[in-house]
C-alpha positions in Angstrom: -2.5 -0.9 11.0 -4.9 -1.5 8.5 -6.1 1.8 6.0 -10.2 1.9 6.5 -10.2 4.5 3.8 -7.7 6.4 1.8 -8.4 10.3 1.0 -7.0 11.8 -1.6 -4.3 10.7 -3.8 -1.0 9.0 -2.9 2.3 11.1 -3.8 5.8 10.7 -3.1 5.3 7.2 -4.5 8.6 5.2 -4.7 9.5 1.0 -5.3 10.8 -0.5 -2.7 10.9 -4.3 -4.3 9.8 -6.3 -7.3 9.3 -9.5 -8.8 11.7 -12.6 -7.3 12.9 -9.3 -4.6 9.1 -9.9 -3.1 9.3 -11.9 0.1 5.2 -12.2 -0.5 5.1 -13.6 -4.1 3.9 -16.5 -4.0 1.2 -15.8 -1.4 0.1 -12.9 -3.7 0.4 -15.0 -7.2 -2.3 -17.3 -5.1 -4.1 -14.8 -3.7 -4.5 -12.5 -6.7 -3.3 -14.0 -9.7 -0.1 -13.9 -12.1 1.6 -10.5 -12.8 4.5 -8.1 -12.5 4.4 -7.5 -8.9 5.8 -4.5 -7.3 5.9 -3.4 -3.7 5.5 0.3 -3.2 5.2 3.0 -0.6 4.0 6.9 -0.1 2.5 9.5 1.8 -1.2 9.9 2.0 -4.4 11.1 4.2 -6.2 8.0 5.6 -8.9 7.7 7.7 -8.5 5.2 10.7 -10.6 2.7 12.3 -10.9 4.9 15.2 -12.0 7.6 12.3 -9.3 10.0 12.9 -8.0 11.9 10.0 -3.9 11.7 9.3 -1.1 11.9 6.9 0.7 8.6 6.9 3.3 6.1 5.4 1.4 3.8 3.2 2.9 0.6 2.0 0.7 -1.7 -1.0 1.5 -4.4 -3.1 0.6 -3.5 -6.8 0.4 -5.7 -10.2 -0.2 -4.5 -13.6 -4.5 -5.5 -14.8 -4.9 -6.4 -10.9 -4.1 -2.5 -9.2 -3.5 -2.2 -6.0 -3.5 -4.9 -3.0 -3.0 -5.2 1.1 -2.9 -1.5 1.7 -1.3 -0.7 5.1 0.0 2.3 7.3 3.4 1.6 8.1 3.9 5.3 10.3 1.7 8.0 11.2 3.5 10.8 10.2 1.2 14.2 11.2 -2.5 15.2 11.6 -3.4 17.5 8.7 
């Protein structure tokens, strides 16, 4: 599920992979250019394509001078 708009900050931010650990790292070297990637998840309020308002499960892929990439909801975890 793709995140139409984030609200709010992100928190309980942890790593889940980075560098050669990154299935996608070629794709995003390509896509974005050369960097430290990291893959990352935590919780934040989104707003869905269908405009509903929830707390969720992010995951992004992040790089160091590029920020933050592919932002997705991996669970829907409560209505605020």
């Amino acid at each position: 599920m793709v995140v139409v708009e984030l609200i709010g900050e992100i928190s309980s931010i942890e790593i889940i992979a980075v560098g050669r650990g990154l299935r996608e790292l070629k794709r995003l070297r390509r896509d974005y250019g050369a960097g430290r990637w990291r893959k990352l998840k935590g919780v934040a309020t989104v707003r869905l394509i269908d405009l509903k308002v929830v707390r969720a499960e992010v995951h992004w892929y992040e790089a160091h001078g590029i920020g933050r990439q592919e932002i997705k909801v991996t669970k829907i975890l409560d209505s605020p």
